[in-house]
C-alpha positions as CSV (number, residue, x, y, z in Angstrom):
1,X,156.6,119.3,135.3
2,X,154.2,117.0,134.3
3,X,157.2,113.9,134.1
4,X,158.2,114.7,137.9
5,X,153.9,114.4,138.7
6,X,153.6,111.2,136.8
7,X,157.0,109.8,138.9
8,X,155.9,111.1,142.0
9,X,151.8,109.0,141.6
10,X,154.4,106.0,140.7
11,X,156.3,106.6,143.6
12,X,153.7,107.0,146.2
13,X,151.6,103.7,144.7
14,X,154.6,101.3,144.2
15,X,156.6,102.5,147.1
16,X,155.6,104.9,150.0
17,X,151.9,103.0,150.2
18,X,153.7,99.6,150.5
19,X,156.8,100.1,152.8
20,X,155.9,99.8,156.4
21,X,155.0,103.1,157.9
22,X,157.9,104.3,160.9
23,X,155.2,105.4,163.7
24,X,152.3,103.0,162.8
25,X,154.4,99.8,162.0
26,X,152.1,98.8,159.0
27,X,152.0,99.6,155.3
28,X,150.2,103.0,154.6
29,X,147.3,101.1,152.1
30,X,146.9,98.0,154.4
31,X,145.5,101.0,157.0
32,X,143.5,102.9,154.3
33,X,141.7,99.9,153.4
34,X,140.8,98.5,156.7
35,X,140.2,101.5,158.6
36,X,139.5,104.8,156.3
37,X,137.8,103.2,153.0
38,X,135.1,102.0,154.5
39,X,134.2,105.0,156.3
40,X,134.4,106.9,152.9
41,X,131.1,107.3,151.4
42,X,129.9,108.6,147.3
43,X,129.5,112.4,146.5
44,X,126.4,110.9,144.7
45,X,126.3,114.4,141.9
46,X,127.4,116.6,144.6
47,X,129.4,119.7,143.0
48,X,133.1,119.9,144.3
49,X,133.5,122.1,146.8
50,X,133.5,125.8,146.0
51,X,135.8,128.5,147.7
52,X,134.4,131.5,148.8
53,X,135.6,134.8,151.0
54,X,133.3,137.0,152.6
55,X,133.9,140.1,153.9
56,X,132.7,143.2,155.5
57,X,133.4,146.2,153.6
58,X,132.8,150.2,153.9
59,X,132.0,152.0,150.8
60,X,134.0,154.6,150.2
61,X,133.4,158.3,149.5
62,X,134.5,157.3,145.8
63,X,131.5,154.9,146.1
64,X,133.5,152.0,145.6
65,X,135.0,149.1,148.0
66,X,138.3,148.3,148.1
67,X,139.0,144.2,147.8
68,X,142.5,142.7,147.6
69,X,144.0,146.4,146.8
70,X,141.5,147.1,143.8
71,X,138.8,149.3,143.8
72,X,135.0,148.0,143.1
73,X,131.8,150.5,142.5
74,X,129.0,150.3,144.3
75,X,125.5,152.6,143.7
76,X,126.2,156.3,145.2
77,X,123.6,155.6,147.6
78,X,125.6,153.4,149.9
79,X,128.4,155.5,150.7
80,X,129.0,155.1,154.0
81,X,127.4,152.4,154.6
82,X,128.8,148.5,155.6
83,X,128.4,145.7,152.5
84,X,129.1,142.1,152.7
85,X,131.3,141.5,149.7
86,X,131.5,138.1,148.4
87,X,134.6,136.5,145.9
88,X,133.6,133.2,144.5
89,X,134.3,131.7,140.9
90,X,136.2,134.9,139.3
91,X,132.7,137.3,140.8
92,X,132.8,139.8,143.4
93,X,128.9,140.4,144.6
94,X,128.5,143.2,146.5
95,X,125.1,142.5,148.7
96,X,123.3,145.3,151.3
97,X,120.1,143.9,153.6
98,X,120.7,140.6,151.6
99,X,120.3,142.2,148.0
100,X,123.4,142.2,145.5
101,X,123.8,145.9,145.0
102,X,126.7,144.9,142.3
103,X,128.3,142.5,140.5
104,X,132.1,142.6,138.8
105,X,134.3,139.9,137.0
106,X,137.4,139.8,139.7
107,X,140.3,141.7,139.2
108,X,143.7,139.8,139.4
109,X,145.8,142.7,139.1
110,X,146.6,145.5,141.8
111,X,145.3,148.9,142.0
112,X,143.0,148.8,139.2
113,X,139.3,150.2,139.5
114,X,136.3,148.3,137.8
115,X,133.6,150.7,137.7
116,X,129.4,150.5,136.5
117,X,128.4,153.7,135.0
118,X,124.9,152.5,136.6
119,X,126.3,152.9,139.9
120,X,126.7,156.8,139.5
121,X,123.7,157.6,138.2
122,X,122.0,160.6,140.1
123,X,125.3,162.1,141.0
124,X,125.6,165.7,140.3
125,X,127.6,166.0,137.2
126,X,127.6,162.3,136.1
127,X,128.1,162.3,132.6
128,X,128.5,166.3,131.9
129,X,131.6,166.7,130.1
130,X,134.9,167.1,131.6
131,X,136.4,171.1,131.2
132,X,139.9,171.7,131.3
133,X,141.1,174.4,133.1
134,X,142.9,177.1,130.8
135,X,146.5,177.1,131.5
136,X,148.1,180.3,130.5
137,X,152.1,180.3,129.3
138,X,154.3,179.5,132.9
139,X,155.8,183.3,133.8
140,X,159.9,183.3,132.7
141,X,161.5,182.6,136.0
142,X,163.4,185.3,137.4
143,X,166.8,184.6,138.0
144,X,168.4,185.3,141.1
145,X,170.4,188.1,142.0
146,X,173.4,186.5,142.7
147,X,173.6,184.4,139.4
148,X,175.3,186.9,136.9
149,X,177.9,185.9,135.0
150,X,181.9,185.5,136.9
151,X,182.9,188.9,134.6
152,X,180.9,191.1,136.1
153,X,182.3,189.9,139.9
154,X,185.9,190.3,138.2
155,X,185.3,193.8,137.3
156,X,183.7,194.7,140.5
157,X,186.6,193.5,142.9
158,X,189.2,193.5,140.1
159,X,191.5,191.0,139.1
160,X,191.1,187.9,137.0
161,X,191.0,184.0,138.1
């Protein structure tokens, strides 16, 4: 892959910038250079630009928000309530009034939960171990009337098959 990127920089700079251009009637670099590279000015230590997505989000009765199919907590307190969830640089901030309520690497997979014990704390039951109902033996099933075995049908109406 890296061959076909190394052809294709060739290609552009000894080729496609040189050739005159179709619509314009001029090489493609004799325009750049007397109308766009002068216009063009230094980044002078500025950082690249940064992608971010923010969204509006409902917390859920699970007290989590749900992002790109995957579940984030959120504290207990803001169920309900409407976040502004932002995804930038591998975090998801969750902020309410303009505070981060919570802060998770992002998830790349689908479905998954990422939960902060933090977040539930105060909720009845948090941390209390987990009982398991007792599950007596399953009753036999009862089988039905008409499942009996062909001999006894043969007997009843007589003959054999």
């Amino acid at each position: 892959m890296e061959g076909l990127h190394l052809h294709l920089a060739w290609w552009m700079r000894t080729v496609a910038d040189l050739r005159c251009h179709g619509t314009t009637g001029e090489p493609p670099l004799e325009r750049f250079v007397r109308d766009e590279a002068v216009t063009l000015r230094p980044l002078n230590g500025r950082p690249p630009f940064r992608q971010i997505r923010e969204l509006l989000r409902k917390v859920h009765a699970d007290c989590a928000v749900e992002v790109d199919t995957n579940a984030y907590s959120v504290p207990w307190r803001l169920i309900g309530e409407i976040v502004e969830v932002t995804i930038s640089g591998g975090q998801v901030r969750v902020f309410h009034a303009g505070q981060l309520v919570a802060s998770h690497a992002e998830s790349h997979g689908r479905h998954r939960r990422l939960t902060d014990p933090a977040h539930f704390v105060g909720v009845s039951g948090f941390g209390m171990p987990v009982k398991q109902a007792a599950q007596a033996d399953p009753p036999a099933p009862k089988l039905p009337e008409l499942l009996r075995p062909l001999s006894e049908y043969e007997r009843l109406i007589g003959g054999q098959w």
